[in-house]
C-alpha positions as CSV (number, residue, x, y, z in Angstrom):
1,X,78.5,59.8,57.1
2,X,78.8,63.7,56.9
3,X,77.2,64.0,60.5
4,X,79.7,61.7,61.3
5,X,82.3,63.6,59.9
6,X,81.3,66.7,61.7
7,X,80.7,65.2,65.1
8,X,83.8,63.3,65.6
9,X,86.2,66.4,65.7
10,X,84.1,68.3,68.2
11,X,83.9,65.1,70.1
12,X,87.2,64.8,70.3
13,X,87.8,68.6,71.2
14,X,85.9,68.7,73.6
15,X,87.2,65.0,75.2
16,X,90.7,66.5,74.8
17,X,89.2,69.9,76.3
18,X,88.1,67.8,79.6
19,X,91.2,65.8,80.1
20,X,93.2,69.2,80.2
21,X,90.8,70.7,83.1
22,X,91.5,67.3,84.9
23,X,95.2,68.0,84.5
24,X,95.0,71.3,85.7
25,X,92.3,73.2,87.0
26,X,93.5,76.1,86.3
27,X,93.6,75.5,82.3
28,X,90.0,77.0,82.1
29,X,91.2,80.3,83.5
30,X,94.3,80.9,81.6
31,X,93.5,79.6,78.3
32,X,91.0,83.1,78.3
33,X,93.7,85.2,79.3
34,X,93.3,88.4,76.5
35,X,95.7,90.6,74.7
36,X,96.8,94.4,75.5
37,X,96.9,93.9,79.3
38,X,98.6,96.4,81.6
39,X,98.7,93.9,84.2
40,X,99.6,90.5,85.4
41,X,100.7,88.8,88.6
42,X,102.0,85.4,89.5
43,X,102.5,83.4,92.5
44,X,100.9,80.3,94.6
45,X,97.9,80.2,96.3
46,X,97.9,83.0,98.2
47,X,97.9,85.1,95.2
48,X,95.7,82.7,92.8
49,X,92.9,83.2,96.0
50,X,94.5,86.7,96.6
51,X,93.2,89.0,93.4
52,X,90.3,89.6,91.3
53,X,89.9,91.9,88.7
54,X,86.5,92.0,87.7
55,X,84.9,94.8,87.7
56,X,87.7,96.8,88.6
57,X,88.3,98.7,85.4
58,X,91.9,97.6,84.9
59,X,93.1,95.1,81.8
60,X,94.9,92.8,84.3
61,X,94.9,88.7,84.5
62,X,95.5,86.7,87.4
63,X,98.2,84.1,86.1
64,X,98.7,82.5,89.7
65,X,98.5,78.6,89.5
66,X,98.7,76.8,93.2
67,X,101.3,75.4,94.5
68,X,103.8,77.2,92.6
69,X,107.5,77.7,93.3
70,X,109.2,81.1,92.1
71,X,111.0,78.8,89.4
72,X,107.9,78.4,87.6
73,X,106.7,81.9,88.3
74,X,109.3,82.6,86.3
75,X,108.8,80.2,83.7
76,X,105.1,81.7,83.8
77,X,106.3,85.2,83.1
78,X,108.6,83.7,79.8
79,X,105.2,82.1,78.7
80,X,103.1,85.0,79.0
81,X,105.0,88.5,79.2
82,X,103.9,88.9,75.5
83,X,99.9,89.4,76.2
84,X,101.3,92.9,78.0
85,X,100.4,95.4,75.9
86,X,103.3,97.4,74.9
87,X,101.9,100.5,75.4
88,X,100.4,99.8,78.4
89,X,101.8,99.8,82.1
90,X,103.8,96.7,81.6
91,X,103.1,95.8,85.3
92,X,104.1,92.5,86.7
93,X,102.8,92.0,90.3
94,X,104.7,88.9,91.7
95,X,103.3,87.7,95.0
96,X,104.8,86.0,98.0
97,X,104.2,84.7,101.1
98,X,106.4,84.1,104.0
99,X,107.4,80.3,103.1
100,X,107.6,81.5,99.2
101,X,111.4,81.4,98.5
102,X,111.8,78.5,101.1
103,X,111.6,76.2,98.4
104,X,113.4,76.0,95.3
105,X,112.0,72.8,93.3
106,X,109.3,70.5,94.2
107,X,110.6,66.7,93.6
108,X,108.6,63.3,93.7
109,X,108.7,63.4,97.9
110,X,106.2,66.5,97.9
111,X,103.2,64.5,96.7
112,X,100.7,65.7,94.2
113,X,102.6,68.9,94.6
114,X,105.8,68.0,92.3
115,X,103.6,66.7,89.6
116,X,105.5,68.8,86.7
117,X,102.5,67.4,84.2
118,X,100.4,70.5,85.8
119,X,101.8,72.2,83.6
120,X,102.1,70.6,80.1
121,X,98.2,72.2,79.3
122,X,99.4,76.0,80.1
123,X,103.1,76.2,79.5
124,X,105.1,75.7,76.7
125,X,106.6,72.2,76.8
126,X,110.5,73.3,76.8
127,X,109.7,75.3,80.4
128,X,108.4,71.9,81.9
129,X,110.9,69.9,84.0
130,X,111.0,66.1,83.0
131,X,108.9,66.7,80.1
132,X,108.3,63.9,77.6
133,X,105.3,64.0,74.9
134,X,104.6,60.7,75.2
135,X,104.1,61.0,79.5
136,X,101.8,63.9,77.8
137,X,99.5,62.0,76.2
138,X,99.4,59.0,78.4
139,X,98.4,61.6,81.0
140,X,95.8,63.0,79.0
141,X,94.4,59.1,78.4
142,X,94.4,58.7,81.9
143,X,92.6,61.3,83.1
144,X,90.1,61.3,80.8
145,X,89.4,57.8,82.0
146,X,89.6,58.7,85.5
147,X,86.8,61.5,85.1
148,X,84.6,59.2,83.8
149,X,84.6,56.6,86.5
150,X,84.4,60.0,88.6
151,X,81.0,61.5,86.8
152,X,80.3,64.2,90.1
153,X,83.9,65.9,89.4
154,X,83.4,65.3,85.8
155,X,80.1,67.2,86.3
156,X,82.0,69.9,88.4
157,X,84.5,70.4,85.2
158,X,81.7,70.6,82.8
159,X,79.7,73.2,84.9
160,X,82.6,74.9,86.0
161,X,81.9,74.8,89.6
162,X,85.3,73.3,90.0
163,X,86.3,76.5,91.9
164,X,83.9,77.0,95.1
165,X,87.0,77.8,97.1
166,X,86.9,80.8,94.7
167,X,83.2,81.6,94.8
168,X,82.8,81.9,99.0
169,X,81.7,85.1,99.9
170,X,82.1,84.7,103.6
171,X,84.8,82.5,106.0
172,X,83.1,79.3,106.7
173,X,84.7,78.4,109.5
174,X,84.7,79.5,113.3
175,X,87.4,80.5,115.5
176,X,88.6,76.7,116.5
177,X,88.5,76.1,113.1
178,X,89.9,79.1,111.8
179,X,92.9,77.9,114.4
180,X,93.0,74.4,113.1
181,X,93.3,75.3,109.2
182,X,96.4,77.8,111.1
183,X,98.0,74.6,112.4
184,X,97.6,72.3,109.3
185,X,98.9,74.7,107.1
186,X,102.3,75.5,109.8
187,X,102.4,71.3,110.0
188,X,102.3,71.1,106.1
189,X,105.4,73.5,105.6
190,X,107.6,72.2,108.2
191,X,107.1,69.3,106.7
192,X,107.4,70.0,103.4
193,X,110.6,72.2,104.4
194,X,112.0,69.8,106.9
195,X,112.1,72.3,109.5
196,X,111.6,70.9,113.6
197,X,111.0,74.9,114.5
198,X,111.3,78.1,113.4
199,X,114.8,78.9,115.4
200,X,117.1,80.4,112.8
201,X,120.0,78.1,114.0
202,X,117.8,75.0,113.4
203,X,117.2,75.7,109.4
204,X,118.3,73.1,107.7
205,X,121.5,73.7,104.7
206,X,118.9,72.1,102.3
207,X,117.0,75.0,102.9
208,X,119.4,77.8,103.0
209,X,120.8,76.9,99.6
210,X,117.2,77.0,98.5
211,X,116.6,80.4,99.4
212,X,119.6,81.3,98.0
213,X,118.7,79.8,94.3
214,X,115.3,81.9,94.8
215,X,117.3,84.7,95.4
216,X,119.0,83.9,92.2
217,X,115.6,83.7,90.4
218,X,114.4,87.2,91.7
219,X,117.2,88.9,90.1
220,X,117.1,87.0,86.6
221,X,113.1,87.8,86.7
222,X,114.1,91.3,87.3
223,X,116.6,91.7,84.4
224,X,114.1,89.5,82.3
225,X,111.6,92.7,83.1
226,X,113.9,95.1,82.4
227,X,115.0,94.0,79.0
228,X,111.7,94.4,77.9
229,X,110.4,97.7,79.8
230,X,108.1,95.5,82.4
231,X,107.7,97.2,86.0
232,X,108.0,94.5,88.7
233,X,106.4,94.8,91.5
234,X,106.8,92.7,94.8
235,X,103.4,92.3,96.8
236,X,103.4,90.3,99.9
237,X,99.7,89.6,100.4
238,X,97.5,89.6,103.5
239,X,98.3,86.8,105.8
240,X,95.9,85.8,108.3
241,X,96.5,86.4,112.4
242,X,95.8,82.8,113.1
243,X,99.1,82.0,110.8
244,X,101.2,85.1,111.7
245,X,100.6,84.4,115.1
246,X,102.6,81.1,114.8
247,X,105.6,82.4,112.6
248,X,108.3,84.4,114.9
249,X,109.4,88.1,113.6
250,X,112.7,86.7,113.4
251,X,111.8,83.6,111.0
252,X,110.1,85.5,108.3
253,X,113.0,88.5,109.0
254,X,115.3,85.9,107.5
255,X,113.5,83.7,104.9
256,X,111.8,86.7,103.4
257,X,112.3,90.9,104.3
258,X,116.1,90.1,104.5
259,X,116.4,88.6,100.9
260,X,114.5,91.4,99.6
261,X,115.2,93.9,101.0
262,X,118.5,93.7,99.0
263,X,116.3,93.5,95.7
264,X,116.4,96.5,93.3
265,X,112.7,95.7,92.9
266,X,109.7,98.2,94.6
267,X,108.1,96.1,97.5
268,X,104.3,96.4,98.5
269,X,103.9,95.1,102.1
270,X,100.5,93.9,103.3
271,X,101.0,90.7,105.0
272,X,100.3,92.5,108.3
273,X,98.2,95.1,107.4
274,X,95.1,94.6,109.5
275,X,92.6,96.6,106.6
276,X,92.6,92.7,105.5
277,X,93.8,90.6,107.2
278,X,91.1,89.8,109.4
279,X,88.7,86.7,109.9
280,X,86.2,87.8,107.9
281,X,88.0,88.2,104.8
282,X,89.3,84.8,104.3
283,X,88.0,81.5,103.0
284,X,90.5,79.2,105.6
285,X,93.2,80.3,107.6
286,X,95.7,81.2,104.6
287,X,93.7,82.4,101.4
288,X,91.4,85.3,100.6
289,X,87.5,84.6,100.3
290,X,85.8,86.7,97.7
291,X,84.9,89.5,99.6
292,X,88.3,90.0,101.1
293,X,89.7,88.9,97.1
294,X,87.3,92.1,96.2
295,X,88.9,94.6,98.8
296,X,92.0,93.5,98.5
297,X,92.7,94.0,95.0
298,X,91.1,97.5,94.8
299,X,93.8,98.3,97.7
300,X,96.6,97.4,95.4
301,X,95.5,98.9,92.3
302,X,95.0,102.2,94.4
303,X,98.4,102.4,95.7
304,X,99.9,101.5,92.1
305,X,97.7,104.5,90.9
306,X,98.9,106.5,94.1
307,X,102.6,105.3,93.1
308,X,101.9,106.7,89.5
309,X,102.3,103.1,88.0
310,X,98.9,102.8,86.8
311,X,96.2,105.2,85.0
């Protein structure tokens, strides 16, 4: 009966435990984030593929999650702000790509995408949109049950080979396919953003009001920074030349360097900068494989150092 006793909680911690992975995968990472950091950055994919710290000699935690709008980058920040230590650098490195402040709010026609319940196992529940303890914990239930029809993802979570996106050390794919993964990703956004071309006349209202809310956000997360002596730093990562090939100058002018350029907020440009943004750094066509991850971050952390932001 003691045994019993004993067993059932760690059972049952380690049920709850897997239901949370299944939810999100990133709860693994982030639930290990440590105290006294200097350094933290947020964004989408880009970012979550774009930076890796180990090894580098820097307290700094990659708190990117994929997708992720700038509202919940935000939200992100409010959650975890406090694990900067406060004598430290205080640095916030916020990352975004060309189609990051095209959208404002994911809603129930973006897929798996708006699913807000991503975040009920790293955020505080009064940041989540639509949150209701009970969706919670019906959630949990039902991802626990799906895992274990599903014993080869299951396995995946309990191994923690969840990530092999993460783990490639090489780009996997050739040239056609290098150009393919280009084209999905272009097809996803103009879907996703309802957008027929990249003409500025053509942009739809729905998505000029949204970059104007994410313009909104930028300044509230830099006055949220400077309340509480954090240094916010814009970094627009490496972008691929299979995918900058296909966005006009004048499109990412206007969704992106002319929003922030009017930003009180210092602004690290690499999304062109050929040191990485070749083939062989990158996993597909958009994010960063682990070699490129590697070169990439000790490229920022020099020029913060060269920018005397960082020891």
């Amino acid at each position: 009966m003691m045994l019993s006793r004993n067993i059932l909680p760690r059972i049952y911690r380690k049920l709850n435990e897997i239901a949370l992975c299944g939810l999100n995968e990133d709860y693994a990472r982030i639930r290990r984030i440590p105290q006294h950091l200097d350094l933290i950055n947020l964004g989408s994919n880009p970012a979550k593929y774009g930076l890796d710290y180990a090894d580098t000699g820097v307290k700094a935690f990659n708190l990117a999650v994929g997708p992720q709008t700038l509202e919940y980058d935000f939200r992100m920040l409010k959650n975890y702000h406090s694990f900067l230590d406060e004598k430290g650098a205080k640095l916030l490195l916020l990352l975004l790509c060309p189609f990051s402040l095209l959208k404002f709010r994911y809603t129930e026609y973006d897929g798996d995408a708006c699913r807000d319940h991503r975040y009920y196992p790293i955020l505080h529940h009064s940041m989540i949109n639509n949150c209701e303890e009970q969706t919670y914990k019906d959630l949990k239930k039902r991802t626990l049950l799906h895992l274990l029809k599903h014993p080869l993802r299951l396995l995946s979570i309990l191994k923690g080979t969840a990530h092999k996106k993460m783990k490639s050390e090489t780009n996997p794919l050739n040239e056609q396919q290098m150009t393919s993964s280009a084209e999905g990703y272009i097809r996803g956004w103009m879907r996703e953003f309802g957008l027929h071309n990249f003409e500025l006349k053509d942009i739809p209202q729905s998505v000029k009001n949204d970059l104007q809310k994410n313009s909104e956000i930028l300044d509230e997360i830099k006055a949220f920074c400077d309340e509480r002596g954090i240094k916010p730093v814009i970094v627009l990562p490496p972008v691929s030349e299979y995918i900058m090939g296909n966005i006009p100058q004048g499109f990412r002018e206007y969704c992106t360097y002319s929003i922030l350029k009017q930003k009180d907020i210092l602004m690290l440009d690499y999304m062109n900068d050929h040191t990485y943004n070749q083939p062989a750094n990158f996993v597909d066509a958009l994010c960063l494989n682990k070699t490129g991850r590697r070169k990439f971050t000790q490229g920022v952390l020099s020029d913060l150092k060269r920018l005397k932001l960082l020891k």
